[in-house]
C-alpha positions in Angstrom: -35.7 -14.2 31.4 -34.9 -11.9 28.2 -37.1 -12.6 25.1 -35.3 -14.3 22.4 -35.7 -12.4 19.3 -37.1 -14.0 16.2 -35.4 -15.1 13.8 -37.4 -12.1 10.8 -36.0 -9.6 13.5 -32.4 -11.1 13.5 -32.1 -11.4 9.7 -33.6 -7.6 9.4 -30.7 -6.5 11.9 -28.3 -8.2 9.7 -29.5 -6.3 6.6 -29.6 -3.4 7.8 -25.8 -4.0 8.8 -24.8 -5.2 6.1 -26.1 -2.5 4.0 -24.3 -0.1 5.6 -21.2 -2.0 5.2 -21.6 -1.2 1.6 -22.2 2.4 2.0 -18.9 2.1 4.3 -17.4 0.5 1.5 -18.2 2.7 -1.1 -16.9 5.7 1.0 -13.9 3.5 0.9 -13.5 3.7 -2.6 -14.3 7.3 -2.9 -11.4 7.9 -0.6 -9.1 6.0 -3.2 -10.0 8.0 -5.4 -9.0 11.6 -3.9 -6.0 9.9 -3.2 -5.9 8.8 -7.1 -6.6 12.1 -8.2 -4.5 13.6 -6.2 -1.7 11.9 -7.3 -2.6 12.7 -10.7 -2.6 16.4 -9.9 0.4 16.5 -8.0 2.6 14.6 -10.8 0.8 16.3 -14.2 1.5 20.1 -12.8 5.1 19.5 -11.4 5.8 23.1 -12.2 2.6 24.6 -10.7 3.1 25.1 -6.6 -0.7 25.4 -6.5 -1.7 22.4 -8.1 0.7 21.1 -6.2 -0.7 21.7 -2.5 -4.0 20.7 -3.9 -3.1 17.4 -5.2 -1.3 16.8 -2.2 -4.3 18.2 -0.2 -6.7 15.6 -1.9 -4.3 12.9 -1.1 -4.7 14.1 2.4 -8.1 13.9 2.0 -8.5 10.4 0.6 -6.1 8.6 3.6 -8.6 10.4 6.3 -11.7 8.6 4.1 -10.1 5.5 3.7 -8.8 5.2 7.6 -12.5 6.2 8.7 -14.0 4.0 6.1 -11.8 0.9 7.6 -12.6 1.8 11.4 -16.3 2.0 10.5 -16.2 -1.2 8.9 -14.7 -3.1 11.6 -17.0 -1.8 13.8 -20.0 -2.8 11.7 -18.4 -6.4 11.4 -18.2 -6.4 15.4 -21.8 -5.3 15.7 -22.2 -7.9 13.1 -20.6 -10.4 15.3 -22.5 -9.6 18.5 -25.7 -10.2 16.7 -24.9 -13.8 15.3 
């Protein structure tokens, strides 16, 4: 029969989780911002092709941040799940 952990261990576990929820969620919000900023750029230098490919290159950016961010999340919140 498998030991049952305590319950200092569980609650440790779930700390640790949900503290790198946070983390996940403040990549998150770094993400929204590269896509903020890269809006920015794009739309202040309308006439500049280069600023141009770089604002559109940080907005880029920013969706790939935020997409990881969300499928690290919900895989912390599964591991969060198996735990309870």
């Amino acid at each position: 029969m498998p030991k049952r952990k305590s319950k200092l261990m569980e609650m440790q576990e779930e700390q640790v989780i949900l503290s790198k929820e946070r983390t996940i969620l403040s990549f998150m919000r770094t993400g929204l911002a590269f896509v903020v900023a890269g809006i920015s750029v794009a739309g202040f230098f309308q006439n500049v092709k280069m600023a141009q490919i770089i604002g559109y290159i940080l907005v880029g950016i920013g969706f790939i941040e935020v997409f990881e961010s969300v499928r690290r999340l919900i895989e912390k919140q599964r591991e969060l799940k198996r735990i309870k």
